[in-house]
Biopython code that builds the backbone (N, CA, C, O; Angstrom):
import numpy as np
from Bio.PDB.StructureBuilder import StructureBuilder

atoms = [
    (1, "UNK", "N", (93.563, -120.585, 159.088)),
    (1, "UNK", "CA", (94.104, -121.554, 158.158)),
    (1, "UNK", "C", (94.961, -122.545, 158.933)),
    (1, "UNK", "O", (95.487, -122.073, 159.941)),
    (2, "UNK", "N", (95.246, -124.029, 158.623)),
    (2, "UNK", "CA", (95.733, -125.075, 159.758)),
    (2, "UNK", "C", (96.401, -125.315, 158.502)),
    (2, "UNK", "O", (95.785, -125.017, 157.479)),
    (3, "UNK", "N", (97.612, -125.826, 158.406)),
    (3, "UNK", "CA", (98.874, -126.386, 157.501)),
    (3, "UNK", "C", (99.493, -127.345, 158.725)),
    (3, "UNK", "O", (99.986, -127.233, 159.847)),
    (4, "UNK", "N", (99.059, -128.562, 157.548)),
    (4, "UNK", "CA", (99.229, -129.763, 158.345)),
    (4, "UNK", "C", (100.617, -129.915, 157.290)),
    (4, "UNK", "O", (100.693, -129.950, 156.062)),
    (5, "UNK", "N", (101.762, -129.991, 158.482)),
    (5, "UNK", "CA", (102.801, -130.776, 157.368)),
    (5, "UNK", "C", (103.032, -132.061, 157.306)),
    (5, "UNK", "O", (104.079, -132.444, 156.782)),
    (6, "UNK", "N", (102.164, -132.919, 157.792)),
    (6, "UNK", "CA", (102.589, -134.262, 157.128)),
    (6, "UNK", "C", (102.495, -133.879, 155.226)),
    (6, "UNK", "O", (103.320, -134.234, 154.385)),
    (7, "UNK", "N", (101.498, -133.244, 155.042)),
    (7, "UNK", "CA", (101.927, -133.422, 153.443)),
    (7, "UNK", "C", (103.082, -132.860, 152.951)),
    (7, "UNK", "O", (103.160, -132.620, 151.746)),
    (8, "UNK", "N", (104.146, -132.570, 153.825)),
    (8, "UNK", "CA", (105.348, -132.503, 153.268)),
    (8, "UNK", "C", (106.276, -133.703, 153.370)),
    (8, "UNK", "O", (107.364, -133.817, 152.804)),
    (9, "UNK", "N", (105.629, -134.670, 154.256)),
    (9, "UNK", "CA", (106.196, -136.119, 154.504)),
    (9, "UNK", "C", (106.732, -135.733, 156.045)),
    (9, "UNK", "O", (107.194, -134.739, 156.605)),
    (10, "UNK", "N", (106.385, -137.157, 156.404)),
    (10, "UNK", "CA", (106.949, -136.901, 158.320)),
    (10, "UNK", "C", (108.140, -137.402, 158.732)),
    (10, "UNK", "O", (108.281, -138.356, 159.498)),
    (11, "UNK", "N", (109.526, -136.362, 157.910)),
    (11, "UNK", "CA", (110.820, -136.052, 158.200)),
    (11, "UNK", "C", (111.002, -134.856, 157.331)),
    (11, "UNK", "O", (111.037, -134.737, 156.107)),
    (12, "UNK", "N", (111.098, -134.088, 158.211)),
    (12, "UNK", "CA", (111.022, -132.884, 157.699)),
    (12, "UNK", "C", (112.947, -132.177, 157.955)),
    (12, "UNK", "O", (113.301, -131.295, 158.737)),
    (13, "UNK", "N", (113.541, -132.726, 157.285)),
    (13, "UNK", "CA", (115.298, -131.882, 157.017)),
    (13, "UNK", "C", (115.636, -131.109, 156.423)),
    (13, "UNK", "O", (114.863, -130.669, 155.573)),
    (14, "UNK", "N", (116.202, -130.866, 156.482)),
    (14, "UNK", "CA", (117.395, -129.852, 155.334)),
    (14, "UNK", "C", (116.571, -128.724, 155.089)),
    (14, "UNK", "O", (115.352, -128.554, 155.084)),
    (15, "UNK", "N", (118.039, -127.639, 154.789)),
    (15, "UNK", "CA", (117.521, -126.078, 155.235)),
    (15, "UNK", "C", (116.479, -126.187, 153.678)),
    (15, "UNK", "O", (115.281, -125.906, 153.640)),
    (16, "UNK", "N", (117.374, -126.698, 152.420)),
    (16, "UNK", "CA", (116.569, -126.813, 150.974)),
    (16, "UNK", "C", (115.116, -127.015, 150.854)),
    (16, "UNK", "O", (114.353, -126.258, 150.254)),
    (17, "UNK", "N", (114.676, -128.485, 151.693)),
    (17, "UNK", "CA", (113.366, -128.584, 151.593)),
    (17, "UNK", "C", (112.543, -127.832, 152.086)),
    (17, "UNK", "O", (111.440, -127.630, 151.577)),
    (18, "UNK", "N", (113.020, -127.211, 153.338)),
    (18, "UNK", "CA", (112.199, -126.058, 154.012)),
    (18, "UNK", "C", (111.458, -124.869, 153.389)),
    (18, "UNK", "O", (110.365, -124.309, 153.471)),
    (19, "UNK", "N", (113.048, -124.741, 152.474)),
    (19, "UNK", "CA", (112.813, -123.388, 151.913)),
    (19, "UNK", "C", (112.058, -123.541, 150.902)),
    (19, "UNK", "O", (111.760, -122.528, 150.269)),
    (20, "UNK", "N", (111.448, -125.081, 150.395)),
    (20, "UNK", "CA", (111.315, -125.154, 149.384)),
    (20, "UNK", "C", (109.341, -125.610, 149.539)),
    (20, "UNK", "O", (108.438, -125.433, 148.721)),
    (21, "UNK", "N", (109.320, -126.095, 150.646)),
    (21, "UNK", "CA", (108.123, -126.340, 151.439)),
    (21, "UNK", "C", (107.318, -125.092, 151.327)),
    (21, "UNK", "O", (106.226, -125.002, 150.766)),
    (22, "UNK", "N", (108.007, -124.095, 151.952)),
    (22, "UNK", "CA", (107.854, -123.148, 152.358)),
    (22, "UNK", "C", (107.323, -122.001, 150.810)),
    (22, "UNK", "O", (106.434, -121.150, 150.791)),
    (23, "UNK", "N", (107.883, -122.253, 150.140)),
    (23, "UNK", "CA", (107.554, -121.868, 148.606)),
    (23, "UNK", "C", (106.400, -122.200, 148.016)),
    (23, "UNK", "O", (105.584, -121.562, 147.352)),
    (24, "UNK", "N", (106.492, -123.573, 148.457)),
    (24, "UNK", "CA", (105.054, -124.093, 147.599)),
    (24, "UNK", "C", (104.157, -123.612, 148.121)),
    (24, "UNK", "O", (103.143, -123.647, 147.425)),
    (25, "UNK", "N", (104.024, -123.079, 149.225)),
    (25, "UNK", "CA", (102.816, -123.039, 150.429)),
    (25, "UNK", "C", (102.547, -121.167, 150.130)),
    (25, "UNK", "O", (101.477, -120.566, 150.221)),
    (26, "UNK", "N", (103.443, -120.795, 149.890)),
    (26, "UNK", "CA", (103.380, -119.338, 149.757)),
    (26, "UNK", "C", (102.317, -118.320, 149.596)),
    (26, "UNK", "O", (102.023, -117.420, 150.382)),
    (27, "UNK", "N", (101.537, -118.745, 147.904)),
    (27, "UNK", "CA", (100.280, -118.711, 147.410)),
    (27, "UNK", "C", (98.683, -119.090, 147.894)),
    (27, "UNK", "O", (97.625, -119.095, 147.265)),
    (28, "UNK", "N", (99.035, -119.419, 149.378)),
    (28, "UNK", "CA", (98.063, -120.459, 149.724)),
    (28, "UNK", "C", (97.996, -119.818, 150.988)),
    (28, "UNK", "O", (97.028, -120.175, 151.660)),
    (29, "UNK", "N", (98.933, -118.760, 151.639)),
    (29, "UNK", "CA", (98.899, -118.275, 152.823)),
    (29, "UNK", "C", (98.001, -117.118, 153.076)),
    (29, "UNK", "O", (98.220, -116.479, 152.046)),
    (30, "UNK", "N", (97.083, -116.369, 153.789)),
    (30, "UNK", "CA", (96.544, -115.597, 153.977)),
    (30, "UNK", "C", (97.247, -114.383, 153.502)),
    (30, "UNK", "O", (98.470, -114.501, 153.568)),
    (31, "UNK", "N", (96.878, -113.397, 153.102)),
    (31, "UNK", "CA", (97.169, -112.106, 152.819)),
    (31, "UNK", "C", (97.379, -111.513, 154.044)),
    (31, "UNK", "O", (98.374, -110.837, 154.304)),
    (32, "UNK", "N", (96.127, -111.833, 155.100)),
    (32, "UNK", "CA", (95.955, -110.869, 155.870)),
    (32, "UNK", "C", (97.069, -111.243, 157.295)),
    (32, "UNK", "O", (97.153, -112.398, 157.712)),
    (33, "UNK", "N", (97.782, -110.213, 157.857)),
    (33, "UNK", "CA", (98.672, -110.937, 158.800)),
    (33, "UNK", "C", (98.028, -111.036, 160.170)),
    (33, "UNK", "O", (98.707, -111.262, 161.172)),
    (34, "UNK", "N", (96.480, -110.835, 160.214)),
    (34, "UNK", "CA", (96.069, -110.719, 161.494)),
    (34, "UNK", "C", (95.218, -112.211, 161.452)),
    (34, "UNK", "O", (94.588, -112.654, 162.412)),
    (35, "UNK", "N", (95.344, -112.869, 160.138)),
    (35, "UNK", "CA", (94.472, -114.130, 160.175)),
    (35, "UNK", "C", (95.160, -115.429, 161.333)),
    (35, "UNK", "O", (96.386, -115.475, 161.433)),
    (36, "UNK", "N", (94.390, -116.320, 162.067)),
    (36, "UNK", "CA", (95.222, -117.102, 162.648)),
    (36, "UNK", "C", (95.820, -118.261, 161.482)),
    (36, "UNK", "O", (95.192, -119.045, 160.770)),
    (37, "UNK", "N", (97.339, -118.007, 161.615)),
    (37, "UNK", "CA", (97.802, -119.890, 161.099)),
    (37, "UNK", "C", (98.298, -120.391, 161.916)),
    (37, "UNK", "O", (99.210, -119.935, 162.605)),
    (38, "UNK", "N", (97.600, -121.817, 162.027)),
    (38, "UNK", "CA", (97.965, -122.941, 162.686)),
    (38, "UNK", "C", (98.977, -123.956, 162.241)),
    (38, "UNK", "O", (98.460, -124.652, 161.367)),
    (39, "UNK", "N", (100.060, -124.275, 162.462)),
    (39, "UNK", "CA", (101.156, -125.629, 162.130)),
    (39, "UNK", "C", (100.877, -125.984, 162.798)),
    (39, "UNK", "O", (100.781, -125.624, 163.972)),
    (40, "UNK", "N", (100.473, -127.449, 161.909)),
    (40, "UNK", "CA", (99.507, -128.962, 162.952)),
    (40, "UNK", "C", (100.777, -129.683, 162.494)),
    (40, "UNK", "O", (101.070, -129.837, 161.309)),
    (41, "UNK", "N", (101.621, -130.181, 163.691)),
    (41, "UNK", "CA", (102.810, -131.675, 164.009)),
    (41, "UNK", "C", (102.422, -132.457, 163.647)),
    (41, "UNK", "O", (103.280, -133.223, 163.208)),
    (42, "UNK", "N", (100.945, -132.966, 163.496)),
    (42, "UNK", "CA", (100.309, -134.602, 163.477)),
    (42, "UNK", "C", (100.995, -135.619, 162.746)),
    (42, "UNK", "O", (100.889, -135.606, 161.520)),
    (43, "UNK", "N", (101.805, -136.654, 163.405)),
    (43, "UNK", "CA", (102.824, -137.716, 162.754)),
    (43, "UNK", "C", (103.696, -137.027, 162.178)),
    (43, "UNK", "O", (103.728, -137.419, 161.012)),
    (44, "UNK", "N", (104.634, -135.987, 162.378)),
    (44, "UNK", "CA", (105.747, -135.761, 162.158)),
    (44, "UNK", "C", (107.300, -136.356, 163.327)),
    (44, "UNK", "O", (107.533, -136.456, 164.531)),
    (45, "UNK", "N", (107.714, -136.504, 162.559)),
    (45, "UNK", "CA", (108.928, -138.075, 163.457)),
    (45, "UNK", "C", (109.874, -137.480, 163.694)),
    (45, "UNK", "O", (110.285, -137.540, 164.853)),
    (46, "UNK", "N", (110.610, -136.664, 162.709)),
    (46, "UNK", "CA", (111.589, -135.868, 162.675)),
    (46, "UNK", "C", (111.629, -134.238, 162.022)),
    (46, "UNK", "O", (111.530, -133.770, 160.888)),
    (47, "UNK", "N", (111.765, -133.855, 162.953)),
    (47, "UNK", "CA", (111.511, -131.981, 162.433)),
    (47, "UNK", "C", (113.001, -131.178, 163.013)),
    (47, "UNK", "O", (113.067, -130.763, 164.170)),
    (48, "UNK", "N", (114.198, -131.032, 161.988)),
    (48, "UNK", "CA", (115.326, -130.107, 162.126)),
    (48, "UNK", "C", (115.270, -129.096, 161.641)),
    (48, "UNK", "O", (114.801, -128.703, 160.574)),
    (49, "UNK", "N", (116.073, -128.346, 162.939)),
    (49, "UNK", "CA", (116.488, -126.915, 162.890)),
    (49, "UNK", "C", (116.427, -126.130, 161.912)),
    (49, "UNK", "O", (115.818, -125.060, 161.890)),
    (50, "UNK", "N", (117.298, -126.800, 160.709)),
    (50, "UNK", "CA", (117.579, -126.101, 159.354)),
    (50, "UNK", "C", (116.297, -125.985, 158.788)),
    (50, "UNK", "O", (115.852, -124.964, 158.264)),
    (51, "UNK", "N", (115.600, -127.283, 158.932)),
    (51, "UNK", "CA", (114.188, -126.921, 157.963)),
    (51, "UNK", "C", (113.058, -126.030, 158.948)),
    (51, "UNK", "O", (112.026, -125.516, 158.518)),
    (52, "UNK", "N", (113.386, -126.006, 159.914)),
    (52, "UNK", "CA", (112.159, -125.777, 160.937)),
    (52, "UNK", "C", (112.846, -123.577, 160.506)),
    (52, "UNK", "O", (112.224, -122.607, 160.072)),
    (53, "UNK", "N", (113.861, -123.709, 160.812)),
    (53, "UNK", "CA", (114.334, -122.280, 160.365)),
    (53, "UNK", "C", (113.929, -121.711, 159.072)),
    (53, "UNK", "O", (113.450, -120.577, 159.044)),
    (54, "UNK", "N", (114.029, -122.174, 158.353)),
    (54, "UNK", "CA", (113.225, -121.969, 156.621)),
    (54, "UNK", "C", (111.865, -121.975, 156.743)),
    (54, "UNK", "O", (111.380, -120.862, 156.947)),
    (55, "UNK", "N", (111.340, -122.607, 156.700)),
    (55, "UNK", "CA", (110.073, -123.005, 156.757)),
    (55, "UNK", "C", (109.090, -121.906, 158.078)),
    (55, "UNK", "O", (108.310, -120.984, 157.843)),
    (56, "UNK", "N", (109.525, -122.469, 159.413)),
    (56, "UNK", "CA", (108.502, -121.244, 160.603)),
    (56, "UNK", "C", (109.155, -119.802, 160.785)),
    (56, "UNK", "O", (108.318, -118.973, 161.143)),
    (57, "UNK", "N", (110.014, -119.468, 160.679)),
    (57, "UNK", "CA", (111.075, -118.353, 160.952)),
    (57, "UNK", "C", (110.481, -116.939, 160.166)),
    (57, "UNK", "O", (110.058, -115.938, 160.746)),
    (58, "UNK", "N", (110.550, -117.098, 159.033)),
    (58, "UNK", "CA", (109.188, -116.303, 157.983)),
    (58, "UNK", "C", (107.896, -115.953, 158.611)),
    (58, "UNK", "O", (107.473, -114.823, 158.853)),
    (59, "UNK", "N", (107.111, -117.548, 158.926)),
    (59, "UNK", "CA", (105.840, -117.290, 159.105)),
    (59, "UNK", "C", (105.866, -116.644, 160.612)),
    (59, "UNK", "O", (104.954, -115.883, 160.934)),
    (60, "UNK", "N", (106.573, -116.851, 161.231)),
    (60, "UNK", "CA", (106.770, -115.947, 162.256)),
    (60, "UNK", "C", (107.025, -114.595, 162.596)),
    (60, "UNK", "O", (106.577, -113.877, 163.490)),
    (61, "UNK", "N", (107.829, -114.411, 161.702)),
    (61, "UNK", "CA", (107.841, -112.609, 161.263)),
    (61, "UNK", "C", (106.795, -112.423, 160.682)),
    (61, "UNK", "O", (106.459, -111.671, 161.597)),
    (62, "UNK", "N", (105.967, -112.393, 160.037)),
    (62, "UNK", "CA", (104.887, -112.814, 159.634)),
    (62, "UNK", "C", (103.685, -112.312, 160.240)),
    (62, "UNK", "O", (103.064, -111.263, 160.417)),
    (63, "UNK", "N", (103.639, -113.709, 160.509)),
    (63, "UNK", "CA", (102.207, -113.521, 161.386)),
    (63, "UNK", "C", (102.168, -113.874, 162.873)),
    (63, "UNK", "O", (101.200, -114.437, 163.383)),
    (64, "UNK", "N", (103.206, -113.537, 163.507)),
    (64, "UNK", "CA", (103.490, -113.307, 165.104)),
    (64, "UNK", "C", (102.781, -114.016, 166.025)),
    (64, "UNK", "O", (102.917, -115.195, 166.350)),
    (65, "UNK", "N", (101.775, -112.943, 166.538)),
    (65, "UNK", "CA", (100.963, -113.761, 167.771)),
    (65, "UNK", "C", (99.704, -114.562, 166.889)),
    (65, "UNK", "O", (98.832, -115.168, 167.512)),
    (66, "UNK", "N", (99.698, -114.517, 165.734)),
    (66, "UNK", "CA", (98.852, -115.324, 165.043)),
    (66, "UNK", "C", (99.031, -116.551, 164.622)),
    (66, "UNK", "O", (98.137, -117.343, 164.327)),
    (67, "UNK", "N", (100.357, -116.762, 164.581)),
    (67, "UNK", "CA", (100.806, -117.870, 164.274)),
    (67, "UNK", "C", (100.899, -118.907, 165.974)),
    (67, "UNK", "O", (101.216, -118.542, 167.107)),
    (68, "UNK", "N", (100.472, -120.232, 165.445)),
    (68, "UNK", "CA", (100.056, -121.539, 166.747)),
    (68, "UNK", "C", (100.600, -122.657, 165.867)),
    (68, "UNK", "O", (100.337, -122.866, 164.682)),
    (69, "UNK", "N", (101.440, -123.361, 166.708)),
    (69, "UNK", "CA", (101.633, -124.413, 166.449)),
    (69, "UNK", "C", (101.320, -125.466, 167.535)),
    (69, "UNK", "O", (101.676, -125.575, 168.709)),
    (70, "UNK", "N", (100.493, -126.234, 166.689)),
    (70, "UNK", "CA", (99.938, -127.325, 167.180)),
    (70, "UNK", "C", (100.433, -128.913, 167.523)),
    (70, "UNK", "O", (101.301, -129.172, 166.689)),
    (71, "UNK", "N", (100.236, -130.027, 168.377)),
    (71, "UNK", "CA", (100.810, -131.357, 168.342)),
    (71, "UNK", "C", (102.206, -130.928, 168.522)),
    (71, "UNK", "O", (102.945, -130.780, 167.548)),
    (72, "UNK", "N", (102.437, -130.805, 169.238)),
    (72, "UNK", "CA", (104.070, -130.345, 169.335)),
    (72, "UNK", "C", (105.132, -131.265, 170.446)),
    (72, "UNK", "O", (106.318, -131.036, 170.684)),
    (73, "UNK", "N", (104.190, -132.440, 171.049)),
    (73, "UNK", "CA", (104.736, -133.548, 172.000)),
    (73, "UNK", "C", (105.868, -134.263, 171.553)),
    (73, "UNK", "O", (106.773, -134.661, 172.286)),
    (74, "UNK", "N", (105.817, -134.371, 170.683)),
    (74, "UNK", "CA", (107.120, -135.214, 169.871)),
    (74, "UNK", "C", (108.521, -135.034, 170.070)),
    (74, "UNK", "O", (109.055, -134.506, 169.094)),
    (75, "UNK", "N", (109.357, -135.321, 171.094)),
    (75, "UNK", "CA", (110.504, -134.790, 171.750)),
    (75, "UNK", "C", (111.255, -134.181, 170.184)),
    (75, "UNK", "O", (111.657, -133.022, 170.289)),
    (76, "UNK", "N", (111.438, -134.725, 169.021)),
    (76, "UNK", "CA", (112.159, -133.765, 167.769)),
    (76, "UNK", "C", (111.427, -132.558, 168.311)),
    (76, "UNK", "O", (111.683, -131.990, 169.373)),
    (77, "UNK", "N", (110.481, -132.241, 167.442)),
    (77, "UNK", "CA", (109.674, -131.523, 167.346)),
    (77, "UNK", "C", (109.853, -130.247, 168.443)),
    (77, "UNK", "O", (109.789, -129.059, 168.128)),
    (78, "UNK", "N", (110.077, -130.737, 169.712)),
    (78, "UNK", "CA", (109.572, -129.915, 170.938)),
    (78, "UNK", "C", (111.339, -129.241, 170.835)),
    (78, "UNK", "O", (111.605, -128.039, 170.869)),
    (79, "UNK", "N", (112.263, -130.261, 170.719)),
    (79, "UNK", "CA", (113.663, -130.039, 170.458)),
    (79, "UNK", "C", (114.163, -128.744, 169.613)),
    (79, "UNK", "O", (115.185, -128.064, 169.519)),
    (80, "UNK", "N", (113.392, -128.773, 169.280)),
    (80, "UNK", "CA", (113.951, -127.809, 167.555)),
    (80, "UNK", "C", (113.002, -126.621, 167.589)),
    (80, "UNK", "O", (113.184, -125.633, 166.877)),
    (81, "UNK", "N", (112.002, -126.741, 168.422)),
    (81, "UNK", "CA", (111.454, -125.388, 168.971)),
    (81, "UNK", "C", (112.245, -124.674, 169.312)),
    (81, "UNK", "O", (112.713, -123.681, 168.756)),
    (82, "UNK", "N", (112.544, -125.323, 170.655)),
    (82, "UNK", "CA", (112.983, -124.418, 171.623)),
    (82, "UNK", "C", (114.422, -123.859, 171.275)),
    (82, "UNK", "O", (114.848, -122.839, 171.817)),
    (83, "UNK", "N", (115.260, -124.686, 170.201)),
    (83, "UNK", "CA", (116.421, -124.308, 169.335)),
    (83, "UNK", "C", (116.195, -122.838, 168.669)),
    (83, "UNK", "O", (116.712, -121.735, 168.849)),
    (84, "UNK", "N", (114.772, -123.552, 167.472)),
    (84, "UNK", "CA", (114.605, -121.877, 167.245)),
    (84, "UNK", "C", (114.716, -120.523, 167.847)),
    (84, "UNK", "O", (115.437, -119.564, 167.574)),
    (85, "UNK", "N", (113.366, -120.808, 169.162)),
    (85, "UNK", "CA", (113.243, -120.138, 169.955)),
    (85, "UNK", "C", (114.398, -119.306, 170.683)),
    (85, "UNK", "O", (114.395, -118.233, 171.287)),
    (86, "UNK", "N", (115.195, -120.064, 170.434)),
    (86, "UNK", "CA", (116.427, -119.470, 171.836)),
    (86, "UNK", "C", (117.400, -118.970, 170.671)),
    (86, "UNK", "O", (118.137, -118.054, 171.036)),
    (87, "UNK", "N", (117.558, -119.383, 169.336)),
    (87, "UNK", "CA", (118.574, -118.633, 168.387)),
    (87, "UNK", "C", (118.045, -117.631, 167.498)),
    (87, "UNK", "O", (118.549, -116.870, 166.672)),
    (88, "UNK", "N", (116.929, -117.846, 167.895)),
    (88, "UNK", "CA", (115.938, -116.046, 166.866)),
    (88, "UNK", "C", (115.688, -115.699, 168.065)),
    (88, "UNK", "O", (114.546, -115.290, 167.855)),
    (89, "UNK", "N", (115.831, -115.547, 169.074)),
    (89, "UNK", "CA", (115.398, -114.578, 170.280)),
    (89, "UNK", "C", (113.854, -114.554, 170.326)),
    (89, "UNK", "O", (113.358, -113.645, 170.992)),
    (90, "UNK", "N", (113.112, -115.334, 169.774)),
    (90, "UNK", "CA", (111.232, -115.382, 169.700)),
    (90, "UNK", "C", (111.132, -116.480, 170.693)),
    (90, "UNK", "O", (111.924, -117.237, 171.255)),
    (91, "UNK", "N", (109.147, -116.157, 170.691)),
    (91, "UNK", "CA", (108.278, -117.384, 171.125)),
    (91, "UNK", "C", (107.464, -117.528, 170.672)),
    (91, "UNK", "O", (106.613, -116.760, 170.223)),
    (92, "UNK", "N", (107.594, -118.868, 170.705)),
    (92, "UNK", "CA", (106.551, -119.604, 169.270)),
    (92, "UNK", "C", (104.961, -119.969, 170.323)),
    (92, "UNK", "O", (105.246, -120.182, 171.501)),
    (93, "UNK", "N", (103.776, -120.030, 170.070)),
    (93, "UNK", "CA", (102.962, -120.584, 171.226)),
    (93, "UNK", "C", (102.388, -121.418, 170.181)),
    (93, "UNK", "O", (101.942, -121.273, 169.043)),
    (94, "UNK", "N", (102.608, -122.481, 171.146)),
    (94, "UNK", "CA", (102.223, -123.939, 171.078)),
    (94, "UNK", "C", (100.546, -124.425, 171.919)),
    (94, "UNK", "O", (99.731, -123.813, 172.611)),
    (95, "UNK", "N", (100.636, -125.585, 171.477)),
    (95, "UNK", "CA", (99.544, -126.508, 171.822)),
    (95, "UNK", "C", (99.966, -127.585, 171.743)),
    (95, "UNK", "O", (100.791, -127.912, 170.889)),
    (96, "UNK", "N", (99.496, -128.348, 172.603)),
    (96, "UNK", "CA", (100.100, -130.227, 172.866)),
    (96, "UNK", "C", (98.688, -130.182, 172.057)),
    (96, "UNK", "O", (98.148, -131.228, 171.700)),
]
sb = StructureBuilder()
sb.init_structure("model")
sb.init_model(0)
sb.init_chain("A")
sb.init_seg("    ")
for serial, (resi, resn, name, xyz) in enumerate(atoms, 1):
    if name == "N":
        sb.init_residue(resn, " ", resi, " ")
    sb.init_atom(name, np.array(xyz, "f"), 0.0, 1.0, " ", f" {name:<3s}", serial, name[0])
structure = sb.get_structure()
């Protein structure tokens, strides 16, 4: 499954919308935790901590080495990874 978040709009803030992103999408996520999901960046401008924490932090407990995030060049974007990354003690694997 690929979850492109531009359809959440390409500024992605606040811990609220995340959590709230993250809600809508819920019903729509694989059951199975061995399925691959992909987060596709494509034209996202701005991606913070707070929302990036709500929103991937879950799908990461989740679905672990299954989870890929994709388009990830975007200095925000790459920024707020490695934020995650280093304040949940995880690694996220990416794709440019």
């Amino acid at each position: 499954m690929t979850i492109e978040l531009k359809k959440f709009g390409n500024l992605l803030t606040s811990r609220q919308l995340g959590k709230e992103s993250l809600a809508a999408l819920l019903s729509q996520l694989p059951k199975d935790d061995n399925e691959k999901v992909i987060i596709d960046f494509l034209d996202i401008t701005t991606f913070s901590p707070s929302w990036g924490d709500e929103f991937l932090s879950p799908l990461q407990q989740k679905y672990q080495n299954n989870l890929l995030l994709k388009n990830v060049s975007n200095p925000s974007v790459k920024a707020t990874i490695e934020i995650l990354e280093e304040t949940n003690q995880i690694k996220f694997q990416t794709e440019e």
